[in-house]
C-alpha positions as CSV (number, residue, x, y, z in Angstrom):
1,X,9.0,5.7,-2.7
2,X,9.8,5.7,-6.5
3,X,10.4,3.1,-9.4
4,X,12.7,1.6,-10.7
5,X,15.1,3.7,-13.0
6,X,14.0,5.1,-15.8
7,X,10.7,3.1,-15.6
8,X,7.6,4.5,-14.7
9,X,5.6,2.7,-12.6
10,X,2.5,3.9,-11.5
11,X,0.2,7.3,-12.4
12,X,-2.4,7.1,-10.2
13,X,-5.8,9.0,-11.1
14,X,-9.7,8.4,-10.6
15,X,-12.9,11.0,-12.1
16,X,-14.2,13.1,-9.6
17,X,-17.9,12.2,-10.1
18,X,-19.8,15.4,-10.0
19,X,-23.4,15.5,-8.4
20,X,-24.3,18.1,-6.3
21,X,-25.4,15.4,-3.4
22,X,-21.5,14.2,-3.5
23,X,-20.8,18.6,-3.6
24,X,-23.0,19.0,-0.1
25,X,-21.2,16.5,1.9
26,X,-17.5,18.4,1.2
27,X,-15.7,20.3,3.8
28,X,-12.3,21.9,3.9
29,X,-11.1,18.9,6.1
30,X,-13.0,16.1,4.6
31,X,-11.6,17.5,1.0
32,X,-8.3,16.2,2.2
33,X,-10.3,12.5,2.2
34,X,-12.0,12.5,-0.8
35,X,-10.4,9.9,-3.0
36,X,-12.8,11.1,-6.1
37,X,-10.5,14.9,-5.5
38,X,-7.1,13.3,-6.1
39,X,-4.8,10.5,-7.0
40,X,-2.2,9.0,-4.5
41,X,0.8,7.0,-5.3
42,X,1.6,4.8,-2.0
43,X,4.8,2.4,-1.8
44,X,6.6,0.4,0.7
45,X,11.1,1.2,-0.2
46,X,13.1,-1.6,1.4
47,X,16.6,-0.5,1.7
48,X,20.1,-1.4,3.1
49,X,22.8,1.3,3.9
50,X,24.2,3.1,2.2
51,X,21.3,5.1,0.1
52,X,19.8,8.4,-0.6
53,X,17.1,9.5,-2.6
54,X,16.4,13.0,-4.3
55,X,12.9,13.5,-4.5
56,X,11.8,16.0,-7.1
57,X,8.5,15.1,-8.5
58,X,6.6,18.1,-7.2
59,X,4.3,16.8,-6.2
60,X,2.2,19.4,-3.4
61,X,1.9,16.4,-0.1
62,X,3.6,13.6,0.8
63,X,3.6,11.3,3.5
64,X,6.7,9.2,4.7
65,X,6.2,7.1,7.5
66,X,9.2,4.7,9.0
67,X,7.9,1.0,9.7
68,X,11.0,-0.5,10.8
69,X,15.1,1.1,10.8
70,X,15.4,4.8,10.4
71,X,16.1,7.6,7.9
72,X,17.2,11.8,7.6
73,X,14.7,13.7,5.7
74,X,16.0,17.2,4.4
75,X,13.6,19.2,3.6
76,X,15.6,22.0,2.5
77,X,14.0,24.4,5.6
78,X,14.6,21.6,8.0
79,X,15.7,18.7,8.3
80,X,15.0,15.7,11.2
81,X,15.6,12.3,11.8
82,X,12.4,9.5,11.7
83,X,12.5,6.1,13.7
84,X,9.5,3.6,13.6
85,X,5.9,5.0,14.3
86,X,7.2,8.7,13.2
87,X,5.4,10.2,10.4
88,X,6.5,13.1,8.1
89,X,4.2,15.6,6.1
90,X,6.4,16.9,3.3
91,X,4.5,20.0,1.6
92,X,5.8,20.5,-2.0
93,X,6.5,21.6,-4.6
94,X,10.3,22.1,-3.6
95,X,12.0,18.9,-3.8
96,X,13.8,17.1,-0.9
97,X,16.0,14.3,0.4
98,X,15.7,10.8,2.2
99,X,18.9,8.4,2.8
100,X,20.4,6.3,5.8
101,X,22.6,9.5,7.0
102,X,23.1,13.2,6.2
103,X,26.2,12.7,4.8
104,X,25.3,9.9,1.9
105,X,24.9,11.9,-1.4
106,X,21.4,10.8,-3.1
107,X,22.2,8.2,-5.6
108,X,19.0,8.6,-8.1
109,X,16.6,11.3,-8.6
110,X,12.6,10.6,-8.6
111,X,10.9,13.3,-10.9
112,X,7.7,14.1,-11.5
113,X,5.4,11.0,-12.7
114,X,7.6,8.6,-10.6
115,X,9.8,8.5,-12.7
116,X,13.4,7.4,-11.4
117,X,17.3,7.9,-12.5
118,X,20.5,7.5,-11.8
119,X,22.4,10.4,-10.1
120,X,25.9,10.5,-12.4
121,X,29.1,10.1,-11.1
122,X,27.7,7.9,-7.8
123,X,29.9,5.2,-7.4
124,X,29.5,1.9,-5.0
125,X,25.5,2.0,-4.7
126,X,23.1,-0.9,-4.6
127,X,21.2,-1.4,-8.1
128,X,17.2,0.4,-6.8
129,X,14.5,-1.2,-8.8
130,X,11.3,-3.1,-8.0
131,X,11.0,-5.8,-5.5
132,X,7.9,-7.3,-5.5
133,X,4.1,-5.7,-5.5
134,X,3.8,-2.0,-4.4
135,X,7.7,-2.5,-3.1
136,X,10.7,-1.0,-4.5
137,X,14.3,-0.5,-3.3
138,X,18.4,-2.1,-3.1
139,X,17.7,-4.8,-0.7
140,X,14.7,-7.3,-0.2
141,X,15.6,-8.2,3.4
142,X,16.8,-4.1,4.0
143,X,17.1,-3.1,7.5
144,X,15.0,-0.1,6.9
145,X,11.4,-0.1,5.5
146,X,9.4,3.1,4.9
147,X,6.0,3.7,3.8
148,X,5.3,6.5,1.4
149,X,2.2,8.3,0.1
150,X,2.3,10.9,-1.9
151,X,-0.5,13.1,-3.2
152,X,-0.5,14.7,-6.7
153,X,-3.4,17.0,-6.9
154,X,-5.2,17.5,-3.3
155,X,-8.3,19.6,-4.0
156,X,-8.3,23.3,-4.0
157,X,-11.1,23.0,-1.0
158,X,-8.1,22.2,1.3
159,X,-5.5,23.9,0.0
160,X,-5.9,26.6,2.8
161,X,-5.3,24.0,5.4
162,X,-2.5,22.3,3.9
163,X,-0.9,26.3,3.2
164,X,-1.0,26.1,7.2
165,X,1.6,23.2,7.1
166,X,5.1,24.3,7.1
167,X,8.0,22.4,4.6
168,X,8.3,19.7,7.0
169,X,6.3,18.2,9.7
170,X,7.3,15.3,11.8
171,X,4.6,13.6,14.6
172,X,5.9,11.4,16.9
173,X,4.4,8.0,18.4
174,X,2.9,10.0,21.5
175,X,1.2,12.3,19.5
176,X,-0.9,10.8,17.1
177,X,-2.1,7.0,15.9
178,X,0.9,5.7,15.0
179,X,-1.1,2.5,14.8
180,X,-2.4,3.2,11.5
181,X,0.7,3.0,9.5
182,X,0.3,-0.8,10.8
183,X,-2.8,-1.3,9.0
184,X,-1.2,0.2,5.6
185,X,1.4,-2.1,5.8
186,X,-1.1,-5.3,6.7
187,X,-2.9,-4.3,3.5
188,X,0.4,-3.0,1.2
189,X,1.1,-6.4,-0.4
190,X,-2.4,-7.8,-1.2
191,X,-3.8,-7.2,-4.4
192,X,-7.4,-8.0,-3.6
193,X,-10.4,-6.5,-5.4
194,X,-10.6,-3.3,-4.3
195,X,-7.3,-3.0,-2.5
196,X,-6.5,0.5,-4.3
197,X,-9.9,2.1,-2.4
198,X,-9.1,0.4,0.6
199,X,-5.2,1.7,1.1
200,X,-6.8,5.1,-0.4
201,X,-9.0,5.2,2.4
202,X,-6.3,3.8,5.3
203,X,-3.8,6.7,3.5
204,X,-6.1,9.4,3.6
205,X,-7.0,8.1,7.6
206,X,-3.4,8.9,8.5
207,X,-3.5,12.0,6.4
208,X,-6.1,14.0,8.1
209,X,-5.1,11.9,11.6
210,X,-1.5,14.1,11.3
211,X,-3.0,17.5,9.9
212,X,-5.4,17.2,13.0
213,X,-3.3,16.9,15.4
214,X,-0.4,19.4,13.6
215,X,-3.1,21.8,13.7
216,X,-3.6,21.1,17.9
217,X,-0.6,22.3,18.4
218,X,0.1,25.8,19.9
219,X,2.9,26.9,17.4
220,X,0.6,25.8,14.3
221,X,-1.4,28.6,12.7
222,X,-4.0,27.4,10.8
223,X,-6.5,29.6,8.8
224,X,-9.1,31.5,10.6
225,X,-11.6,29.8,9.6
226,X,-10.5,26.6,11.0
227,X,-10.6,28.1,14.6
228,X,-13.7,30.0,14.1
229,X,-15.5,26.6,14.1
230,X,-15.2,26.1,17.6
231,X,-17.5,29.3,17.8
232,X,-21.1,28.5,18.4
233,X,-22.2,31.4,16.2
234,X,-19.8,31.6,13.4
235,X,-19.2,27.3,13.3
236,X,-23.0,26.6,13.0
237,X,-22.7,29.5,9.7
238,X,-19.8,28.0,8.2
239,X,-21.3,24.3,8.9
240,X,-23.9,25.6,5.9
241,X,-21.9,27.6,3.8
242,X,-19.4,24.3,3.8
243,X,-22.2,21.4,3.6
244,X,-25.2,23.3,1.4
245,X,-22.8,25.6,-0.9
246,X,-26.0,25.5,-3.1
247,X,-28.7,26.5,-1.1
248,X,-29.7,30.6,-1.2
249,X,-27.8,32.0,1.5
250,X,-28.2,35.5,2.6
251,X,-27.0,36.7,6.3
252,X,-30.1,36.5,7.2
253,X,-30.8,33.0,6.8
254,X,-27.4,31.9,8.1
255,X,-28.4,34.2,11.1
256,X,-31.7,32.0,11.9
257,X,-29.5,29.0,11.6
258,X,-27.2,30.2,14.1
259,X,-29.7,31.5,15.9
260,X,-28.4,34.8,16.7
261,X,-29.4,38.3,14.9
262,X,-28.2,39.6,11.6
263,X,-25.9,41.9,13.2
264,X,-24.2,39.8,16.0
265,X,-23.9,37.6,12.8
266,X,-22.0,39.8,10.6
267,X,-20.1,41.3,13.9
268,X,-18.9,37.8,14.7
269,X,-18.1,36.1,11.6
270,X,-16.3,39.1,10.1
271,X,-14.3,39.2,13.6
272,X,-13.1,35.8,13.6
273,X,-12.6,34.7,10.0
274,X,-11.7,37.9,8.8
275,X,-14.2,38.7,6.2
276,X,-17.9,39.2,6.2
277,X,-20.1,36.2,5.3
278,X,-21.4,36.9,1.9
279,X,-17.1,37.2,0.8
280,X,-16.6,34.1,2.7
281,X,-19.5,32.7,0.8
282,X,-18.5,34.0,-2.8
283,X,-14.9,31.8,-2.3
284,X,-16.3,28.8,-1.0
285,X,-18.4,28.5,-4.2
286,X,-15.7,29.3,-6.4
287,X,-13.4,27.0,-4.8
288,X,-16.0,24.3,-5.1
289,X,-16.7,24.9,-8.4
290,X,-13.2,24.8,-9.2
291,X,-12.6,21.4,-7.8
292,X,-15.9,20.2,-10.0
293,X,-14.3,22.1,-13.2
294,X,-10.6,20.6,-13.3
295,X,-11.9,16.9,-12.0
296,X,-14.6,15.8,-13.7
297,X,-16.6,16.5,-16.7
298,X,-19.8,17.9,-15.7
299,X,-21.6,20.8,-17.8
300,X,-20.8,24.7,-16.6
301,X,-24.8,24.5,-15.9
302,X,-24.4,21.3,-13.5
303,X,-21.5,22.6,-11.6
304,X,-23.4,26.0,-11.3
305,X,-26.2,24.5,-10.1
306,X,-24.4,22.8,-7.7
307,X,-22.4,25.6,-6.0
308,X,-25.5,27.8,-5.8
309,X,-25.6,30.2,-9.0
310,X,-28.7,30.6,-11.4
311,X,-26.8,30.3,-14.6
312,X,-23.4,29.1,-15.8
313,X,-23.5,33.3,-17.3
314,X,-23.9,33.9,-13.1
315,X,-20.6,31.4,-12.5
316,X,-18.8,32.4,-15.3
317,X,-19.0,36.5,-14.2
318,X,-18.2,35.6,-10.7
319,X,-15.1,33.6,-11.9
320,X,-13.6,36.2,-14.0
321,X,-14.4,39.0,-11.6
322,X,-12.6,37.1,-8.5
323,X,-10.1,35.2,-10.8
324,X,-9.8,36.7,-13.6
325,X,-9.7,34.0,-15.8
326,X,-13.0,32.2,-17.0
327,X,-14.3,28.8,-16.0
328,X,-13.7,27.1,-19.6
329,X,-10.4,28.6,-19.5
330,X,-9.7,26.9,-16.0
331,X,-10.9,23.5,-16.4
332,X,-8.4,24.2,-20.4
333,X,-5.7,24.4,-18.3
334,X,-6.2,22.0,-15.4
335,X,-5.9,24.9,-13.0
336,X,-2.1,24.6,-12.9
337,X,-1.3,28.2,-13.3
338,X,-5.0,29.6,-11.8
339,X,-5.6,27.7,-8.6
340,X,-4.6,29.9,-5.7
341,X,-1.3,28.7,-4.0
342,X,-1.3,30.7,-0.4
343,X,-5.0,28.8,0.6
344,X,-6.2,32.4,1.5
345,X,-9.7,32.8,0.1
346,X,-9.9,36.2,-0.8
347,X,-6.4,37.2,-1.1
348,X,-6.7,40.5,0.3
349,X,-9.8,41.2,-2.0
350,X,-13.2,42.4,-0.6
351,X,-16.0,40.7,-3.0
352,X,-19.8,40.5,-2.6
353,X,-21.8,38.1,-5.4
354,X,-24.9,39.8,-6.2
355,X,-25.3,37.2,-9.1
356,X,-25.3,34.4,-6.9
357,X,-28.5,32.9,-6.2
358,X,-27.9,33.5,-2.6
359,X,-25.2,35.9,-2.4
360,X,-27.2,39.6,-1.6
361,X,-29.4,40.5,0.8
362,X,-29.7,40.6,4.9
């Protein structure tokens, strides 16, 4: 869960390779598993009573799962107990606490970058520090062991599901595969070739496995969209718009895919998701192009290409028009004060994309 103090342990980050045949085969659901769209810092915290952590890195997800033991995770907006095969979702950036009890006072402070210290003043606490590969805590042979994941930058293409989430969310053994954290753990301590895309890919597995199933449940509100998929009409359109971003969409062609008329179409789609195709069109692009812009290094022509405009001008106009801030000023910035942070797409906003290469036209 975090390094020893004052030392920095681990930054975790990989290129997001841009090619529009990598572009094509992201969703909203499978942007939560795409390694090449973020960097995850996974470790396995041995620890004997008492202890407390403060966990302020900021980072926007984080997993905490409890392998053996048990620990109280405040949240700030609630707060639970975990025991083994429990797993948390912790949706930053407000920090929060794990330790042995409610009442032990956290002892060091991770910050952003892994970075641990000492809390002043906290008197009688077991040194924390490193204990061995991908392990950290007071206590090598510690009655509680947790597993930890956390995600630094998950790509804007999700960012509406994980908005869905609320501060804390807890699964228990019957509801999801609580197997899984079984197979992290088998893999936690080998340093094979390859073992960072393997614990990546069992990480992300338990990832979308809990937002899945958080998002089954009746008191969960995920985005319209999500729901509309189920819709025979309105799925098979957004199953285009999501897996072809660049192809020349009009209504009418995602009409003859769905097999239904332009009307029922518009009708449909604008009912369930809430805005009509061509807005819901417009966002997707811009979303994926954002993602392109702030992870890898392709040309404003490639990336227009690839989300379906006919000129990085097109792009660019669309950009400031929606976001009002540029492309080039974007990927400047890493997106940090740009990126929308509520997941809504449109954010009240009615647009239509007549520069797009597909976006007019019924």
């Amino acid at each position: 869960m975090a390094p020893h103090p004052g030392e920095l342990i681990h930054v975790a980050g990989t290129r997001f390779h841009t090619r529009a045949s990598t572009l094509r085969r992201m969703d909203p659901v499978g942007g939560l598993l795409d390694p090449r769209a973020r960097g995850a810092f996974i470790l396995r915290s041995l620890l004997s009573a008492p202890w407390s952590m403060r966990i302020e890195d900021e980072a926007p997800l984080t997993l905490v799962a409890v392998v053996r033991g048990s620990a109280f995770l405040d949240a700030g907006t609630a707060a639970t107990e975990i025991v083994p095969g429990d797993v948390a979702i912790v949706r930053g950036p407000a920090p929060y606490t794990v330790s042995d009890s409610p009442g032990t006072a956290p002892q060091v402070a991770i910050g952003p970058e892994q970075v641990c210290r000492p809390i002043a003043g906290v008197v009688g606490a077991r040194p924390m520090g490193p204990l061995g590969l991908r392990s950290w805590g007071n206590d090598p042979a510690g009655g509680t062991m947790l597993l930890t994941g956390t995600y630094h930058s998950p790509a804007e293409i999700s960012r509406s599901l994980l908005s869905a989430l609320p501060g804390l969310v807890v699964l228990r053994p019957g509801e999801w595969d609580s197997g899984l954290v079984g197979h992290v753990m088998h893999e936690v301590d080998r340093d094979a070739p390859g073992q960072e895309v393997v614990l990546d890919r069992l990480l992300d597995l338990i990832l979308i496995t809990a937002v899945r199933t958080w998002l089954a449940r009746p008191e969960a509100h995920p985005p319209r969209w999500y729901t509309a998929q189920d819709d025979p009409i309105v799925g098979a359109a957004l199953t285009c718009i999501h897996g072809r971003p660049d192809r020349r969409w009009t209504v009418a062609t995602l009409a003859v895919e769905a097999r239904c008329s332009r009307a029922a179409l518009a009708r449909r789609f604008t009912e369930l998701v809430g805005v009509p195709p061509m807005t819901y069109l417009t966002e997707w692009r811009l979303s994926c192009a954002a993602d392109l812009l702030v992870r890898g290094d392709a040309t404003l022509e490639a990336i227009a290409r690839a989300v379906g405009y006919a000129s990085p001008f097109a792009l660019s106009a669309a950009f400031k028009r929606v976001r009002g801030v540029s492309p080039r000023t974007l990927r400047g910035d890493g997106s940090a004060h740009h990126q929308r942070q509520d997941g809504s797409y449109l954010g009240g906003q009615t647009v239509q994309d007549p520069v797009a290469v597909g976006g007019v036209g019924e």
